[in-house]
C-alpha positions as CSV (number, residue, x, y, z in Angstrom):
1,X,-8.4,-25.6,-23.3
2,X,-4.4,-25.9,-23.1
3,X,-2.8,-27.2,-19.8
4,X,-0.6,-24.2,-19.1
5,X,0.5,-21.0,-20.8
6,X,3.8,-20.1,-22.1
7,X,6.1,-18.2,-20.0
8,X,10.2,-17.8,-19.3
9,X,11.7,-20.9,-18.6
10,X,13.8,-21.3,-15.5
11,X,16.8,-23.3,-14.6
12,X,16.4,-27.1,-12.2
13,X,15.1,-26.3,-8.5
14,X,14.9,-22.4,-8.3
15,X,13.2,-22.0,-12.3
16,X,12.7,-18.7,-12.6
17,X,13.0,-17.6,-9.0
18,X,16.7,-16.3,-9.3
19,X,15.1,-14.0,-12.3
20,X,12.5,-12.9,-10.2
21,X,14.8,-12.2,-7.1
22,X,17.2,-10.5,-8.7
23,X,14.6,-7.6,-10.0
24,X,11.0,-8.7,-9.8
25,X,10.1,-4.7,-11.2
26,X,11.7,-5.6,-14.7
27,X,11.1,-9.5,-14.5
28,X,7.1,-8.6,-14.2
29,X,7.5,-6.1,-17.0
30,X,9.3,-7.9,-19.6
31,X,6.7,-10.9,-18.7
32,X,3.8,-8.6,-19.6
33,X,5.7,-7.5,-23.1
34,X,6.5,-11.1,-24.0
35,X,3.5,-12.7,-23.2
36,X,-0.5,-12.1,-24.7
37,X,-2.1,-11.2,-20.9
38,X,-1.0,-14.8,-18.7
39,X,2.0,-16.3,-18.6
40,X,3.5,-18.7,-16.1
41,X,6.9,-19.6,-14.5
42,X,8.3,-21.9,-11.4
43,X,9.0,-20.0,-8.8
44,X,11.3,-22.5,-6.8
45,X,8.6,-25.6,-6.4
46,X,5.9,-23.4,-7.6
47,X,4.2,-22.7,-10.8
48,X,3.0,-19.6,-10.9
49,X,1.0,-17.3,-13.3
50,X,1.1,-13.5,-14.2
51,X,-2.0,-12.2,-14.9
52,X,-1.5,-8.3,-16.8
53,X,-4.4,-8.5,-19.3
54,X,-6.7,-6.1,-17.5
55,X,-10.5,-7.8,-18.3
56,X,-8.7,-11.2,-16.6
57,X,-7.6,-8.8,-13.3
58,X,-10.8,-8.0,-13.2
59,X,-12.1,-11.0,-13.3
60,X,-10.2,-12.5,-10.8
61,X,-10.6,-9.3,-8.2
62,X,-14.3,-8.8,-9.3
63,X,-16.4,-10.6,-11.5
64,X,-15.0,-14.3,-10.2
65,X,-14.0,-13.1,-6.9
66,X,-15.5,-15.6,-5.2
67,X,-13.5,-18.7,-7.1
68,X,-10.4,-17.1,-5.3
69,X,-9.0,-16.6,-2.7
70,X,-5.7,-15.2,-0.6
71,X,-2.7,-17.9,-0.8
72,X,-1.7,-19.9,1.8
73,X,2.4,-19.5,1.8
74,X,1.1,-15.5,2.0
75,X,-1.0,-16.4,4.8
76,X,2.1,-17.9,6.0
77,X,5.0,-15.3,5.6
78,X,2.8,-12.9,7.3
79,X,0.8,-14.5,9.7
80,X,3.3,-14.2,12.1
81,X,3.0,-10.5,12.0
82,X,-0.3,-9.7,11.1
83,X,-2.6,-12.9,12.3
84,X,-6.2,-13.2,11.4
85,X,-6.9,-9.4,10.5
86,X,-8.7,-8.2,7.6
87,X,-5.6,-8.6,5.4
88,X,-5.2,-12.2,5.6
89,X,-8.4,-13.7,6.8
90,X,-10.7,-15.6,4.7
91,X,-14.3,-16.8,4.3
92,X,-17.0,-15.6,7.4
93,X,-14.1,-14.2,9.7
94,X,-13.3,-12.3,7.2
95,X,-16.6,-10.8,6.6
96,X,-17.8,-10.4,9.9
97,X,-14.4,-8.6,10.3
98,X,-15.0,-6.4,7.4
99,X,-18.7,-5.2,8.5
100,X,-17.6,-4.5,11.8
101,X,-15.1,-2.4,10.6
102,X,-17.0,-0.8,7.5
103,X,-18.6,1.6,9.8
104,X,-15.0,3.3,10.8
105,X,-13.7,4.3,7.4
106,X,-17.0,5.2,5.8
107,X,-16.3,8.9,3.3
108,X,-18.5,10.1,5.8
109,X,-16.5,9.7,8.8
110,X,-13.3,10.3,6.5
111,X,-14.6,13.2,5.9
112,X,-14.0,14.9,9.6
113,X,-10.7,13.8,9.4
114,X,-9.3,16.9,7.4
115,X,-8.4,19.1,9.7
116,X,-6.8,16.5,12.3
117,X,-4.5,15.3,9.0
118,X,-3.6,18.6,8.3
119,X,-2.5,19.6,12.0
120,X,-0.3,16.6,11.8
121,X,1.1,17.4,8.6
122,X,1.5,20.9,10.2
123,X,3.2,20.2,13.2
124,X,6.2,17.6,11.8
125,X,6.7,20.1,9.2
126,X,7.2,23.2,11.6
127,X,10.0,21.3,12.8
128,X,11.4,21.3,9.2
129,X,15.4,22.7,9.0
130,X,14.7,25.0,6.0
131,X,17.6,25.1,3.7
132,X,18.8,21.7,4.9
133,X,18.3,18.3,4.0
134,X,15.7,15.7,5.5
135,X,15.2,11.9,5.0
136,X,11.6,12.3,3.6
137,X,10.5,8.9,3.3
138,X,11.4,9.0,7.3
139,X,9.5,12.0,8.0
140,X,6.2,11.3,5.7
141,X,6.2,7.1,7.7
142,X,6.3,9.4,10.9
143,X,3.1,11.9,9.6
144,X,1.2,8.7,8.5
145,X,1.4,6.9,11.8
146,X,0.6,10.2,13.7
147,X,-2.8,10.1,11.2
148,X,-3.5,6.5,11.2
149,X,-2.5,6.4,15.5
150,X,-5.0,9.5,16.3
151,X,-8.2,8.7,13.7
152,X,-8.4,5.1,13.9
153,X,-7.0,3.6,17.1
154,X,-7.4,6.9,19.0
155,X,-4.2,7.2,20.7
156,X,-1.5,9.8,20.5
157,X,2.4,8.5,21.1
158,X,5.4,10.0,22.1
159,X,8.2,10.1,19.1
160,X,10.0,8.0,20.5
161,X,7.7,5.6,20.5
162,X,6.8,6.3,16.9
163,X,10.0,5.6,15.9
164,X,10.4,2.0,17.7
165,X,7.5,1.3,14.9
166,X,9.6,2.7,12.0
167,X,12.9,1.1,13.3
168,X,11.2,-2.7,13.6
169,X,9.7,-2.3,10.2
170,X,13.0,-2.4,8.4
171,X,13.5,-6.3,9.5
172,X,9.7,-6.7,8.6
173,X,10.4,-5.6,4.7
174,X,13.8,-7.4,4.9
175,X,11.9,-10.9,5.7
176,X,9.3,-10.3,2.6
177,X,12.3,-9.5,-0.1
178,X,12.2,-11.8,-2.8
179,X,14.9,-14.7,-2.2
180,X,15.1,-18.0,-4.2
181,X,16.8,-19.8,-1.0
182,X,13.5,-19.5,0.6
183,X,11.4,-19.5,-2.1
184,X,13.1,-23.1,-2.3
185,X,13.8,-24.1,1.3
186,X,11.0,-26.0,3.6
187,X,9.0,-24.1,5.5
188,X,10.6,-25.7,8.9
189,X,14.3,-24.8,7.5
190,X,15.6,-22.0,10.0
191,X,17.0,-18.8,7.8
192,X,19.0,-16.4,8.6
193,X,16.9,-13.6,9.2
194,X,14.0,-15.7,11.0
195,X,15.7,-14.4,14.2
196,X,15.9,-10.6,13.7
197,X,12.3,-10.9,11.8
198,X,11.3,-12.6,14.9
199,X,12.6,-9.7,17.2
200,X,10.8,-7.0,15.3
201,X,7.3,-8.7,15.6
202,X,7.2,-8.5,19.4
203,X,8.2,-5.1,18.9
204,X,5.8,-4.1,17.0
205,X,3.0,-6.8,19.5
206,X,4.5,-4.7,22.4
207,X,3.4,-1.5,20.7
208,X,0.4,-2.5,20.1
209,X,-0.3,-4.1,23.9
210,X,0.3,-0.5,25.1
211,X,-2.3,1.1,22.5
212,X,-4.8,-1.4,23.3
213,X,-4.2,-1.5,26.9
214,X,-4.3,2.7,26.9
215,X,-7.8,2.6,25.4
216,X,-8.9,-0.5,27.8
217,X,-12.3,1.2,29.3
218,X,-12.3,4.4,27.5
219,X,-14.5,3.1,24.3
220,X,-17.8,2.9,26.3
221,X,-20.7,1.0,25.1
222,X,-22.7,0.9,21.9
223,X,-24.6,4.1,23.2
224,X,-21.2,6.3,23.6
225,X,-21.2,6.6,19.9
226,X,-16.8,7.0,19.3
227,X,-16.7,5.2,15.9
228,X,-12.3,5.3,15.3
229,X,-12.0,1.6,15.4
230,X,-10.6,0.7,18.1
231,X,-13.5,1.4,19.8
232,X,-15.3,-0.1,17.7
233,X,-13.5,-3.8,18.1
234,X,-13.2,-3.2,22.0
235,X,-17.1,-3.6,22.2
236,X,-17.2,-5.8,19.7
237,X,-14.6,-7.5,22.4
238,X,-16.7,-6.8,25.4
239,X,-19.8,-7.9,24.1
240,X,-17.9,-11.4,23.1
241,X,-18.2,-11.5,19.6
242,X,-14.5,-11.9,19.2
243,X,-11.9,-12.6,21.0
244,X,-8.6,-10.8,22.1
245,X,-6.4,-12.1,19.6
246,X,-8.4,-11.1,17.2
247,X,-8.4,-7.2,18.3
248,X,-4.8,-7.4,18.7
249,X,-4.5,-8.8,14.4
250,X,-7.1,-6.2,13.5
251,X,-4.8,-3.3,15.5
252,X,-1.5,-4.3,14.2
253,X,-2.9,-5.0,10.4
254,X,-4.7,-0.8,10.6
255,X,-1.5,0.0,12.1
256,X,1.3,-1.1,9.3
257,X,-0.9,-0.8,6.4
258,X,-2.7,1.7,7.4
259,X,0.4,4.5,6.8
260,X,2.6,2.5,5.1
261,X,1.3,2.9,1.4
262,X,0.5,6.1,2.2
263,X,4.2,7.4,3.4
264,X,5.4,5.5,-0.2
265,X,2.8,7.3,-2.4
266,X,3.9,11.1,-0.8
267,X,7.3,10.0,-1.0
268,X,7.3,9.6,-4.6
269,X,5.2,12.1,-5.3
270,X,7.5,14.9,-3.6
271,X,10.5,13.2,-5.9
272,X,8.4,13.2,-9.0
273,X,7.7,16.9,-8.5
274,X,11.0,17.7,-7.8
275,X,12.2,15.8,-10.8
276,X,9.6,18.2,-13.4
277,X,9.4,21.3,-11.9
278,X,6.6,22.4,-15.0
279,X,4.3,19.9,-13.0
280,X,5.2,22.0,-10.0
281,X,4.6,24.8,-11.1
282,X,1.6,24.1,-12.2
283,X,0.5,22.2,-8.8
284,X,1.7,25.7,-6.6
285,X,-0.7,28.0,-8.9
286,X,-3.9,25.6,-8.5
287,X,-3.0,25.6,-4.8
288,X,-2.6,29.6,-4.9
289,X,-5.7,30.1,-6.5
290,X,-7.8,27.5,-4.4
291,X,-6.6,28.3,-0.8
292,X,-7.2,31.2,0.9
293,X,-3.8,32.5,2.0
294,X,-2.5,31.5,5.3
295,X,-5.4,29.1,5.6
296,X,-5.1,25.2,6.0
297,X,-7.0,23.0,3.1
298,X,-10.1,21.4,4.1
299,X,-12.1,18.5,2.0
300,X,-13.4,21.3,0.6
301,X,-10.6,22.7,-1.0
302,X,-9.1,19.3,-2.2
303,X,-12.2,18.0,-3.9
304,X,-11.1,21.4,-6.0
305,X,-7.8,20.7,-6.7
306,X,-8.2,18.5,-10.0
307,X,-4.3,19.0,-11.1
308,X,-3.8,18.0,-7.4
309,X,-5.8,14.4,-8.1
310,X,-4.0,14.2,-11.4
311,X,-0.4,14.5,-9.8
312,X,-1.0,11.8,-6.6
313,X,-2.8,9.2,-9.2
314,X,0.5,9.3,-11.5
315,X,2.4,9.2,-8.5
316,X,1.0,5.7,-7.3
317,X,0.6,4.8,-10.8
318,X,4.4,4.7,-11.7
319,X,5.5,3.8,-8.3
320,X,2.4,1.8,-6.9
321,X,3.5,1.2,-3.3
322,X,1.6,-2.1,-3.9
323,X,3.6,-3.6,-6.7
324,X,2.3,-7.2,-6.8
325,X,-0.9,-8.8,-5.5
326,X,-1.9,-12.5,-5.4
327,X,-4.2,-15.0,-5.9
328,X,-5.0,-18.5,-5.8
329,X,-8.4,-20.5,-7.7
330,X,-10.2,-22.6,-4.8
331,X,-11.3,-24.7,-7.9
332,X,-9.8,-25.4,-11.3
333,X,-10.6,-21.9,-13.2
334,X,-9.8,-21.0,-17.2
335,X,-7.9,-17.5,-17.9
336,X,-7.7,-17.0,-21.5
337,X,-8.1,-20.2,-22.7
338,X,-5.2,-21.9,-20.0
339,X,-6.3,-24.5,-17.1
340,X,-5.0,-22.6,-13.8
341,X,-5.3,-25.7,-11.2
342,X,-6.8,-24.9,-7.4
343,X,-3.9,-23.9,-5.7
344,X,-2.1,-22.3,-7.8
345,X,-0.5,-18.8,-6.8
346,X,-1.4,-16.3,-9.3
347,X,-0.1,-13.0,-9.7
348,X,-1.5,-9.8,-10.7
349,X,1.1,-7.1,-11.3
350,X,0.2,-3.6,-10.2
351,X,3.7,-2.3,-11.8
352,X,4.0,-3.9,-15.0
353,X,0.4,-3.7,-15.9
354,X,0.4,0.6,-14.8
355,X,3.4,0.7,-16.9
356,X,2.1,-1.7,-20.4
357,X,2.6,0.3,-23.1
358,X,-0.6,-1.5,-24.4
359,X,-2.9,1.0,-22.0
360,X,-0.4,4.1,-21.3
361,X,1.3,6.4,-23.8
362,X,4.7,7.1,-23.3
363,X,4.3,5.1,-20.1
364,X,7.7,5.7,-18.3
365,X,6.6,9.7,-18.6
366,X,5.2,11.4,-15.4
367,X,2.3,12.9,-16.8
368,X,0.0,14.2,-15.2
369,X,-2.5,15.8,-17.9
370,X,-3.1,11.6,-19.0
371,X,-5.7,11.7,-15.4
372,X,-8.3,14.2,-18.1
373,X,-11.5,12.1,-17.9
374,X,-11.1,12.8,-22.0
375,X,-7.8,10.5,-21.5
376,X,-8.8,8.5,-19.5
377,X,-12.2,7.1,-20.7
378,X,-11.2,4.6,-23.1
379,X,-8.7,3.0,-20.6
380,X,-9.4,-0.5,-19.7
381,X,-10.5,0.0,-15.8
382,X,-7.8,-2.1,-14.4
383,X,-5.1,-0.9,-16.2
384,X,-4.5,0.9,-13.2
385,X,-5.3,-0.6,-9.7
386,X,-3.4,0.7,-7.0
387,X,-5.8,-0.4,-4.1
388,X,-6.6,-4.1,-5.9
389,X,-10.6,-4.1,-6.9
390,X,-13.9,-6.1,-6.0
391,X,-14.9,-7.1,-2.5
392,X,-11.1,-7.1,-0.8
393,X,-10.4,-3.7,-2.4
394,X,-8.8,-1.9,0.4
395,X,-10.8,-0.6,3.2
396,X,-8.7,2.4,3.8
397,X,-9.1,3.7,-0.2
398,X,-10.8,6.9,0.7
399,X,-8.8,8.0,3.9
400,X,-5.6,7.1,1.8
401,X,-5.8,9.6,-0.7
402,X,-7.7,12.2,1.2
403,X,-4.8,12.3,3.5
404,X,-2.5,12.0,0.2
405,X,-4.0,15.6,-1.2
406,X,-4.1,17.6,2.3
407,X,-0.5,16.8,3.2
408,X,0.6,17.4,-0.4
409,X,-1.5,21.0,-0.2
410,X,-0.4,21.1,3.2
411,X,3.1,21.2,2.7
412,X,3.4,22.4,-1.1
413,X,1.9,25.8,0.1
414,X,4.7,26.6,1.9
415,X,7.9,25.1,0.4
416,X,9.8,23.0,-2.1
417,X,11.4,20.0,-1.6
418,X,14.4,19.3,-3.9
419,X,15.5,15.4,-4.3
420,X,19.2,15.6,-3.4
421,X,20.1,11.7,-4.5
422,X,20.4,10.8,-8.6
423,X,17.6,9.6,-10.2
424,X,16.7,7.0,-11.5
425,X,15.6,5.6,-8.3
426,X,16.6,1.7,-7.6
427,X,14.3,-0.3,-5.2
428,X,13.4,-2.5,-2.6
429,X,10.4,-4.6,-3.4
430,X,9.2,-6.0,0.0
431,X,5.4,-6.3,0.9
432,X,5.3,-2.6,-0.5
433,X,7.7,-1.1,-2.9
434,X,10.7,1.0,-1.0
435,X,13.3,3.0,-2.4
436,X,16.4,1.6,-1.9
437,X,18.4,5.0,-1.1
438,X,17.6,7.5,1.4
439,X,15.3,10.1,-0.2
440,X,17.1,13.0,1.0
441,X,15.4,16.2,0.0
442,X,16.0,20.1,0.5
443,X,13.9,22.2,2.4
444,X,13.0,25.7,0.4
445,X,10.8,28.0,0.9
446,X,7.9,29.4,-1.5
């Protein structure tokens, strides 16, 4: 067994880490064209490894889950904002965490959700200028809150207040940006941005006092049988089996990620079909011949809508909003021959592994038709991962894309949106994957 694999070498103090800052997207991808499926590189004081063979994703997500575990200086960054929810938390918190909330986004409760998406959906689009321009990255981040706000914390707010949750989310991405400064500095070294960063989190702990504190003695006991999850963690609260810190984690963690990812993938999947209008076409005439006219989709309409499916997973697979996910061995651990010592971050990839011309034809191509099971079925399974794998998959999978297809069939019955900026799109790799301009799109009517 060899000590370490090869990888890009890096320059004294910041290796690598000024490479990596400058454009993680085509650092990760020319990594995973250079190197057979691990390589490894010092970020800063780090050495870290890049995992894009998909059986060793697997592995480390799935098989060998257990032998890894969420990083510390992740744990770290984010801690701050998100505390000892189900994103971060390890070991039994973790999984008493997850079974209390497994209950809330079973496909079975998902499953009534369709028509409270789709009202959503409805109403921010009635407000809509047709014929004029709107910041759609903006306006789906607004829909996706209004979902993730009424289904699983049970609380409706006013726009305004919707917004203050948009607005101190910018700071948020800003503090997560890839910079070799801090990849390099101590961790009690003030920055710049600590401030403002700093700012935005009790924002964002105010907005979520006044949703807990609104649903204070309105979840009854076990026997009133609500199931959204705040509900569910106020009796877990009342009955003391965890305490208030804890609810207010688990809120703010469903809160950010659950719309975030969700805003990113509609986002790019409105520019994508404006950018091949065949793929459009071909969308608007499943939708015309699955939907009764003038009526709103249902589960039962989208679970219909194959070209539908085909068009949101090539969406996420080009632009996953989850670009990069890490790792860490809690014991030393072999990957393709190479020692990876305890400790060590690794990182698995999302957009250079969807985007390895080793499992994707022509895999810069938006194409839908590659989603055929005939296509797909000799495709390594974690070639593509957009919600990570195994036990920590995310909880949210299933109300994710269902939301995904009704807004899409929602809106796409009704108009066209026509990207307005110039493609290529450039980006802002945070915690999720931003574009960097504003996605200014044209109303049109069908």
């Amino acid at each position: 067994m060899e000590d370490a694999p090869p990888g890009p070498r890096g320059e004294p103090l910041f290796g690598s880490s000024r490479q990596y800052a400058d454009d993680p997207l085509s650092f990760l991808e020319a990594v995973e064209h250079a190197y057979d499926g691990v390589a490894a590189f010092d970020m800063g004081p780090m050495e870290t490894y890049v995992v894009t063979d998909p059986s060793l994703v697997e592995r480390v997500l799935v098989s060998d889950a257990d032998r890894f575990r969420k990083p510390d200086f992740q744990a770290d960054a984010i801690g701050d904002l998100l505390g000892d929810g189900l994103l971060l938390s390890e070991g039994e918190t973790w999984e008493r965490q997850r079974r209390l909330a497994n209950p809330a986004f079973s496909m079975a409760r998902v499953a009534g959700f369709d028509g409270s998406i789709v009202d959503h959906a409805t109403e921010r689009v009635d407000g809509w200028p047709v014929g004029e321009s709107i910041d759609v990255e903006a306006e789906m981040t607004h829909v996706t809150l209004d979902v993730i706000l009424d289904v699983m914390l049970g609380v409706s707010l006013p726009d305004e207040r919707v917004d203050d949750i948009g607005a101190a989310l910018e700071p948020v991405g800003a503090r997560f940006e890839p910079d070799p400064v801090r990849f390099a500095a101590p961790e009690w070294l003030p920055l710049p941005d600590d401030r403002e960063y700093a700012a935005a989190v009790d924002a964002l702990n105010a907005v979520v006092e006044d949703i807990v504190a609104a649903r204070e003695g309105t979840a009854g006991g076990d026997e009133d049988g609500r199931m959204d999850l705040l509900s569910v963690l106020l009796r877990a609260r009342d009955r003391g089996e965890q305490p208030r810190e804890r609810l207010r984690d688990e809120v703010t963690t469903t809160l950010l990620a659950g719309h975030d990812t969700t805003a990113l993938t509609l986002t790019y999947t409105w520019f994508l079909l404006s950018e091949h209008p065949d793929a459009e076409r071909r969308l608007h005439e499943e939708l015309d011949g699955t939907l009764a006219d003038g009526e709103a989709p249902t589960i039962d309409d989208v679970r219909d809508l194959d070209y539908l499916d085909w068009v949101i997973h090539e969406a996420m697979r080009l632009y996953p909003p989850v670009y990069n996910i890490f790792r860490t061995p809690t014991e030393p651990v072999e990957l393709a021959g190479y020692r990876v010592p305890p400790e060590a971050p690794i990182m698995l990839p999302q957009w250079a592994v969807h985007r390895s011309p080793e499992h994707w034809t022509d895999p810069e191509t938006f194409d839908p038709e590659r989603w055929r099971s005939e296509r797909r079925a000799d495709r390594p399974r974690f070639a593509y991962f957009p919600f990570g794998g195994g036990p920590r998959h995310c909880i949210g999978k299933h109300l994710a894309l269902l939301e995904a297809k009704l807004i899409v069939a929602a809106v796409a019955s009704d108009y066209r949106l026509r990207f307005e900026g110039e493609p290529p799109l450039s980006f802002v790799p945070s915690l999720t994957l931003h574009p960097e301009e504003e996605m200014a799109m044209r109303v049109e009517p069908r």
